[in-house]
C-alpha positions as CSV (number, residue, x, y, z in Angstrom):
1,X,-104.2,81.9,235.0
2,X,-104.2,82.4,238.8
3,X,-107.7,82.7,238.8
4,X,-108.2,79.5,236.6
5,X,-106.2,77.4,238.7
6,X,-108.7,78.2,241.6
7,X,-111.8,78.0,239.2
8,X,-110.7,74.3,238.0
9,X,-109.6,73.3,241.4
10,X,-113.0,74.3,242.9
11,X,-115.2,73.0,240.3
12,X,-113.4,69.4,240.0
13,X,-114.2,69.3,243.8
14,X,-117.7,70.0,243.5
15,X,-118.1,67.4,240.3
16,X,-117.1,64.7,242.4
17,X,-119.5,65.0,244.9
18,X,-121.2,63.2,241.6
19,X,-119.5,60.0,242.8
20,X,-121.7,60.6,246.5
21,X,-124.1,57.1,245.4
22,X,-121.0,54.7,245.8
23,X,-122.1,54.6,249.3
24,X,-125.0,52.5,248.2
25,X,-122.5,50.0,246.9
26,X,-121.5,49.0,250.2
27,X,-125.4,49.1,251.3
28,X,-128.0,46.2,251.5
29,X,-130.6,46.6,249.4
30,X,-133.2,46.1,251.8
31,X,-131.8,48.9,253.9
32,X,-131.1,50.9,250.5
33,X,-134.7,51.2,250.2
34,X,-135.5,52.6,253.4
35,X,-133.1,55.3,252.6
36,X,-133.9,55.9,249.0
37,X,-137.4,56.5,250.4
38,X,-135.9,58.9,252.8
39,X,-133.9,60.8,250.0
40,X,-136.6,61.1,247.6
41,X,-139.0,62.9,250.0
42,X,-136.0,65.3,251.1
43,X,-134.6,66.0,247.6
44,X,-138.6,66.6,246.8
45,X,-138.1,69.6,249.2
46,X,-134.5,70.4,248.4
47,X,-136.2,71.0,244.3
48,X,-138.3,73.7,245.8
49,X,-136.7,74.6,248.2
50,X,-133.5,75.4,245.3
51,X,-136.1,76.5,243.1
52,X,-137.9,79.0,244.8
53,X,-135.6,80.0,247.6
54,X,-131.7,80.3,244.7
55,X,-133.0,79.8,241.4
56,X,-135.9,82.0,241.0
57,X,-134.9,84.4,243.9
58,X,-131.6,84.9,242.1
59,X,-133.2,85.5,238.5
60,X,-135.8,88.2,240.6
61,X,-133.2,90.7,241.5
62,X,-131.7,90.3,237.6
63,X,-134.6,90.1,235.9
64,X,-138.3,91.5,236.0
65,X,-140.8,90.3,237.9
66,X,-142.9,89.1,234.5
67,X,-140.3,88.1,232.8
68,X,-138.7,85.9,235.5
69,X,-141.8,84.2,236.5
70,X,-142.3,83.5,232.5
71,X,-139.6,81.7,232.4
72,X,-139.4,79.5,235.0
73,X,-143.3,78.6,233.2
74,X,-141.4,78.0,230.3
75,X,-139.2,75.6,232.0
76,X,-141.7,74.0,234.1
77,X,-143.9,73.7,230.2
78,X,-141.1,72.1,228.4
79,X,-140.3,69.5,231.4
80,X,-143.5,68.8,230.9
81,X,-143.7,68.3,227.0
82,X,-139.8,66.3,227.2
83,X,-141.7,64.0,230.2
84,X,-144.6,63.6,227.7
85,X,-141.9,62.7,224.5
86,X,-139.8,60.3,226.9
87,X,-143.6,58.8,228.3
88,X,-143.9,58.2,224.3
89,X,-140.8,56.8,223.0
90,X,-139.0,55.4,225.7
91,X,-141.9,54.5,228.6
92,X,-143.9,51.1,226.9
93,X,-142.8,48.9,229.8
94,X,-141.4,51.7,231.9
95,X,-138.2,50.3,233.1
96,X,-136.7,53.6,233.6
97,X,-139.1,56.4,234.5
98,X,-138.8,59.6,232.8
99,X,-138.3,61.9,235.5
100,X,-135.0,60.1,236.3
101,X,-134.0,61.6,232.9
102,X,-135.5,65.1,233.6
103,X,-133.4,65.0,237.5
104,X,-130.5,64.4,235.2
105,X,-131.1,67.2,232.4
106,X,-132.3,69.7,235.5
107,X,-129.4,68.6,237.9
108,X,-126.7,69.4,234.4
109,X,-128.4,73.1,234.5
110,X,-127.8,73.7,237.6
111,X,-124.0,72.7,238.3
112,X,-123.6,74.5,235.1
113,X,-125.3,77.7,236.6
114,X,-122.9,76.7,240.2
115,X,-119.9,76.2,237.5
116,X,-120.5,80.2,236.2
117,X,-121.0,81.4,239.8
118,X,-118.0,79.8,241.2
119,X,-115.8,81.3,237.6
120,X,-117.7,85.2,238.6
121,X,-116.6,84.9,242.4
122,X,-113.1,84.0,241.8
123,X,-112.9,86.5,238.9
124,X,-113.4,89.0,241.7
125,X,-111.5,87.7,244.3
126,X,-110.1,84.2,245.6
127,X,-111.6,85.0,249.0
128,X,-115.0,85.2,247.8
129,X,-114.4,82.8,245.4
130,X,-113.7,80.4,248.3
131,X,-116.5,81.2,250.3
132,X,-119.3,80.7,247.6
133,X,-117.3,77.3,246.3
134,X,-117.5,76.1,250.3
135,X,-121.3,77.0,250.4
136,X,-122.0,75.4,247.2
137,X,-120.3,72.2,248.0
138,X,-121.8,72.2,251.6
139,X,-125.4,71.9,249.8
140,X,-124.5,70.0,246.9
141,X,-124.0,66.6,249.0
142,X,-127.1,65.9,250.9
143,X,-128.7,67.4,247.4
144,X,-126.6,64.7,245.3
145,X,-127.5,61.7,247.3
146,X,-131.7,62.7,246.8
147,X,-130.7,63.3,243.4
148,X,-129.3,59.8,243.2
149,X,-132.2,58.5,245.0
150,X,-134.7,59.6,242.6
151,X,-132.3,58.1,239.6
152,X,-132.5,54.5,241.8
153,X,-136.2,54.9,242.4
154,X,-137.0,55.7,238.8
155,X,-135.4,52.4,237.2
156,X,-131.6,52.9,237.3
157,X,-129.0,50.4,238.2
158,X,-126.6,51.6,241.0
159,X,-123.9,51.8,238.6
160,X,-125.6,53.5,235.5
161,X,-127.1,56.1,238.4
162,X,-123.5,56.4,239.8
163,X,-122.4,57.2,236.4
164,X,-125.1,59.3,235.1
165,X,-125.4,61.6,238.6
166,X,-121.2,61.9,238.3
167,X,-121.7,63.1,234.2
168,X,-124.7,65.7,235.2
169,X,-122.5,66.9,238.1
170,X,-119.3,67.4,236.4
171,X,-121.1,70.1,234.2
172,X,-119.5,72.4,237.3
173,X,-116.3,72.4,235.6
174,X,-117.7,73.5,232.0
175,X,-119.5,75.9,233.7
176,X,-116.1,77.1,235.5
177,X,-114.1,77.6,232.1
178,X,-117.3,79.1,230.3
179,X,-117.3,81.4,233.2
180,X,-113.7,81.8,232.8
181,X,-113.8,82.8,229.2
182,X,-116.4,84.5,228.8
183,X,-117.5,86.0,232.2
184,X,-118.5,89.4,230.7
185,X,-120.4,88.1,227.7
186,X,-121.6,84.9,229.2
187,X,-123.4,86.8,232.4
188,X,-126.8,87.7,230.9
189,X,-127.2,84.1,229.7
190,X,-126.5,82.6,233.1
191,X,-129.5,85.3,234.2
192,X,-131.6,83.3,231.8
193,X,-131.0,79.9,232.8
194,X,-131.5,80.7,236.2
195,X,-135.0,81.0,236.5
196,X,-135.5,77.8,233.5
197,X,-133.7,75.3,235.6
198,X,-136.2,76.5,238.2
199,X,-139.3,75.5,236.3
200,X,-137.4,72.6,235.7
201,X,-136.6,71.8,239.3
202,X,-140.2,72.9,240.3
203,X,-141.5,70.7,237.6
204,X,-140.4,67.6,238.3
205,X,-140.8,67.9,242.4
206,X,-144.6,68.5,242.1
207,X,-145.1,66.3,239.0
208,X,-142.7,63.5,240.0
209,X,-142.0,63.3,243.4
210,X,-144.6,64.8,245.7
211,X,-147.1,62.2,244.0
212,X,-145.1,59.4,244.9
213,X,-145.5,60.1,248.7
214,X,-149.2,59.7,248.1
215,X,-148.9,55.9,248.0
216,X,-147.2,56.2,251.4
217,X,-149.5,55.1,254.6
218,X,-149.2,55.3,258.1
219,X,-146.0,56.7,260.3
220,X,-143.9,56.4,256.3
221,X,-146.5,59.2,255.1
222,X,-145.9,61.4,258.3
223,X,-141.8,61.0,257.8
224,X,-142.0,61.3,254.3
225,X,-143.3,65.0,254.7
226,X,-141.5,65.7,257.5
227,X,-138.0,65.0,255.5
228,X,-139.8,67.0,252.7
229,X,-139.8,70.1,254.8
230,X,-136.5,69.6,255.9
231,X,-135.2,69.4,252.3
232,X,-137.1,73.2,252.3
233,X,-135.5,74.1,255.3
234,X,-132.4,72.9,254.5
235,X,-132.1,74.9,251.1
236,X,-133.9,78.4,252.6
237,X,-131.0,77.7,255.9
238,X,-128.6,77.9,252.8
239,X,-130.0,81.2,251.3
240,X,-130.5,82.6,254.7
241,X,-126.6,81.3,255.4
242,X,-125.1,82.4,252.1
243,X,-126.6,86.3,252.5
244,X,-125.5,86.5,255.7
């Protein structure tokens, strides 16, 4: 029970971080833009950056080489094919893009994945367990507000983005009393998902995003990828960081 206080504690933290878009309540919306714009381009790099450099990294030294790059295909295909069935049922006048739904579904898979970690750690020691919830948090903030950028951008209201970027990030704390529960059994899926949220993550960051900055001109399209490569830098600074 020691262990689950720790597990709940850390977990609650990091779903709050969920609530990070409030900020924009207090914003103009003329100056929200501006920084949505900003967000986008550095959460387009933080989704690769997570994908590549955690996700599919992570899933490498579990899994094969085939079978790890297989799935994250997987993933990337069936982001794909639920962008394609969203484009059909619920895109006719596009209000609300698709890929805010897949940043939502991909976002959920990965605090549930951070949820697990965060239950293994402190199953082996509070220390460590510390240590890897302080790292996770540290990235999950500036990773949060892109994510609720790209929810704004693709048709949300503040509040329903608020809302929806709170419920995927909350997943943390299912993940930390799955992880609790099950630890031993619930390992080799976690290995699985791993590599899936990075097709997903991959997906919707070359599919999505990375278009977008296209329509950019000028100085905007020189910033735009400069914040993507710091949204790279940024996530391999937090592998590099969280090896050390």
């Amino acid at each position: 029970m020691h262990a689950l206080f720790w597990i709940l504690g850390a977990t609650v933290i990091d779903g709050l971080l969920g609530l990070s878009g409030i900020f924009s309540l207090f914003v103009h919306d003329t100056l929200l833009k501006k920084i949505i714009k900003t967000l986008v381009a550095f959460s387009a790099g933080a989704l690769l950056g997570g994908g590549f450099f955690h996700l599919l990294a992570e899933s490498l030294g579990k899994l094969s080489i085939m079978l790890s790059f297989g799935i994250t295909i997987l993933g990337f295909l069936l982001f794909f094919l639920l962008e394609e069935y969203l484009h059909w049922h619920q895109c006719e006048k596009c209000d609300i893009h698709p890929y805010s739904y897949l940043m939502i579904i991909g976002d959920s898979f990965h605090n549930f994945i951070d949820g697990l970690v965060i239950a293994g750690t402190f199953m082996t020691s509070v220390h460590l367990g510390l240590i890897t919830s302080l790292l996770i948090i540290a990235h999950e903030l500036p990773q949060e507000l892109g994510i609720f950028a790209v929810i704004v951008s693709g048709g949300f209201e503040k509040g329903k983005a608020i809302f929806y970027s709170f419920v995927a990030q909350i997943t943390c704390v299912l993940g930390g009393i799955v992880g609790f529960l099950f630890i031993t059994k619930i390992e080799v899926f976690s290995t699985y998902l791993l590599p899936f949220a990075a097709g997903g993550f991959i997906y919707i960051a070359a599919a999505d995003l990375i278009p977008g900055m296209h329509k950019t001109e000028g100085a905007e399209k020189i910033t735009s990828f400069a914040w993507l490569c710091l949204g790279l830098l940024f996530m391999l600074a937090t592998k590099i960081f969280f090896e050390a």
